[in-house]
C-alpha positions, -999 to +999 in steps of 0.1 A: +037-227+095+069-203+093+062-168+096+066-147+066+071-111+058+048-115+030+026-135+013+022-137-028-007-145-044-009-163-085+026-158-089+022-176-121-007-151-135+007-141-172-003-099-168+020-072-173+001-060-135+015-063-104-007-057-072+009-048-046-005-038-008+027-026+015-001-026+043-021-054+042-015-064+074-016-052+116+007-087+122+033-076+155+059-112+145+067-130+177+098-115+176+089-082+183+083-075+216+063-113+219+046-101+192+028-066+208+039-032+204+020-028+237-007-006+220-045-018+228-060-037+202-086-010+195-054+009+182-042-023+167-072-021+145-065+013+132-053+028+103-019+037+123-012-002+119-022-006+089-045+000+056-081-012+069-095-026+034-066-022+013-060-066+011-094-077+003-091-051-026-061-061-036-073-099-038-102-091-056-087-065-084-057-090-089-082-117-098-105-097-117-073-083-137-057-117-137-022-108-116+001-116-094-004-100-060+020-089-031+012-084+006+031-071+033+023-091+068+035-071+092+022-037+105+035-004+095+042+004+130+068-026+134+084-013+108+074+007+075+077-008+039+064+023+029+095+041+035+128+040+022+155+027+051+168+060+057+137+075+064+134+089+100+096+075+096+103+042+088+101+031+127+071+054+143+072+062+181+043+085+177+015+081+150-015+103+148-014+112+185-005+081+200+023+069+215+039+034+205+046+020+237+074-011+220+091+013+198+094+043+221+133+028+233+140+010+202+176+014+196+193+019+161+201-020+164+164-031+173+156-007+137+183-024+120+170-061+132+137-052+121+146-039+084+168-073+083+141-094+091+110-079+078+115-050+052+142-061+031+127-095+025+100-078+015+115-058-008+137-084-019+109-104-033+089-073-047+119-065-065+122-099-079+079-102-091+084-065-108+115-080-131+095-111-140+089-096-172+092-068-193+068-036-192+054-048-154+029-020-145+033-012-109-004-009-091+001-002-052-031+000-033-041+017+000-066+034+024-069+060+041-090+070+071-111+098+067-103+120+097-072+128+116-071+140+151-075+175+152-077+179+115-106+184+087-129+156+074-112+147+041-138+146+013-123+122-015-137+091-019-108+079-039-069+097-043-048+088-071-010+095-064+016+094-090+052+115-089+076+122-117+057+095-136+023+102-143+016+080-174-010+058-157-024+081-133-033+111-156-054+085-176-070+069-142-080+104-130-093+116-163-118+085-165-129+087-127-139+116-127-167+112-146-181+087-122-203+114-106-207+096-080-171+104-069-150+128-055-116+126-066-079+132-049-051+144-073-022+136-051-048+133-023-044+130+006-012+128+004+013+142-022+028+119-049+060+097-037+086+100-010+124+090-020+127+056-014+093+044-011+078+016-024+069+027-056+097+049-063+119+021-058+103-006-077+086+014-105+105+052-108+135+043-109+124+012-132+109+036-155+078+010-151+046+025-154+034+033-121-001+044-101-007+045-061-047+040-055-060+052-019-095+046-013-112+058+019-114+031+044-149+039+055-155+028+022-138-009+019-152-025+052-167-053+042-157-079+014-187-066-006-173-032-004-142-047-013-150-064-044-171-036-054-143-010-060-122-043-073-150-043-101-155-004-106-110-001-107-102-032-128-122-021-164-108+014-157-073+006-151-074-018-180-086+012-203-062+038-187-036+013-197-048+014-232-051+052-228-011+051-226+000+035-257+023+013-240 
């Protein structure tokens, strides 16, 4: 089978969602480098590759909520569909205190080669599923791993992450956090959108209705744990949704 950047799943689904998961995947394409970065695959396997979790999620909630889905397949460390192409960190050399042996000499035309073939196609077809119809509501799902070296044990369970737009996520928060089973991030643990990222880009700028999940990764190992959150998210963003008036 040709490789592809990305795979799409129920293109055809009718909802006004769109699932999307930049970092489904720890894929290194053939092309690059044989297809190794030269990092062991213990570190292939880590969140610095990718979003541990994140896809089985965003399988399950698109079915449970009836949408079209979007996957990246390729890692974060070939190159990032996270970031916006002028982004110094859209091509990692170092990531969480290790080293990326196949892009420590990567030359401004091995970066360029990669956005060609792998970023921009991804983007090109994300663009295309967010204009399928009018009022698409932008869902981007990812994880997170609990502990960075050198750095605190983060507590949330779940982080909702919204910029200039917070339409969907103000909602979303409001309603988790009366799970009390949870401990919720506002804008944690990171803070809202960078320029040029995925959401900005296909949602922001849109003016579409917008919300960036991150669930701990700890959390979504298995399918079961997978589904699970799939099943505790979908009736909530559907209500959120409501919540909005639009």
């Amino acid at each position: 089978m040709t490789y592809q950047p990305f795979h799409i799943i129920g293109e055809a689904r009718p909802t006004h969602w769109l699932i999307t998961c930049d970092h489904a995947s720890n894929t290194v394409p053939d092309a690059v480098n044989n297809g190794t970065l030269g990092l062991p695959h213990k570190d292939m396997a880590r969140h610095i590759a990718y979003d541990p979790g994140a896809a089985g999620v965003t399988k399950a909630l698109a079915r449970l909520l009836d949408a079209p889905a979007l996957l990246g397949n390729f890692s974060r460390l070939v190159i990032d569909p996270n970031r916006g192409e002028d982004d110094p960190t859209v091509l990692m050399k170092l990531y969480d205190g290790t080293i990326i042996p196949g892009n420590r000499h990567a030359c401004p035309a091995e970066r360029e080669r990669r956005l060609a073939a792998y970023h921009r196609p991804y983007h090109a077809v994300q663009e295309r599923m967010a204009a399928r119809q009018e009022n698409t509501v932008l869902v981007s799902i990812h994880s997170y791993t609990r502990q960075l070296r050198g750095r605190d044990p983060r507590p949330w369970h779940i982080g909702i992450l919204y910029g200039s737009d917070s339409r969907l996520a103000r909602p979303m928060i409001d309603r988790l956090k009366r799970e009390p089973d949870l401990c919720i991030g506002e804008n944690e643990p990171y803070g809202g959108h960078l320029d040029g990222d995925s959401v900005d880009r296909h949602a922001i700028k849109q003016g579409r209705a917008n919300v960036l999940i991150e669930i701990r990764n700890d959390l979504i190992k298995t399918e079961t744990q997978q589904t699970e959150w799939a099943k505790r998210l979908a009736p909530i963003l559907n209500q959120s949704l409501k919540d909005t008036g639009l």
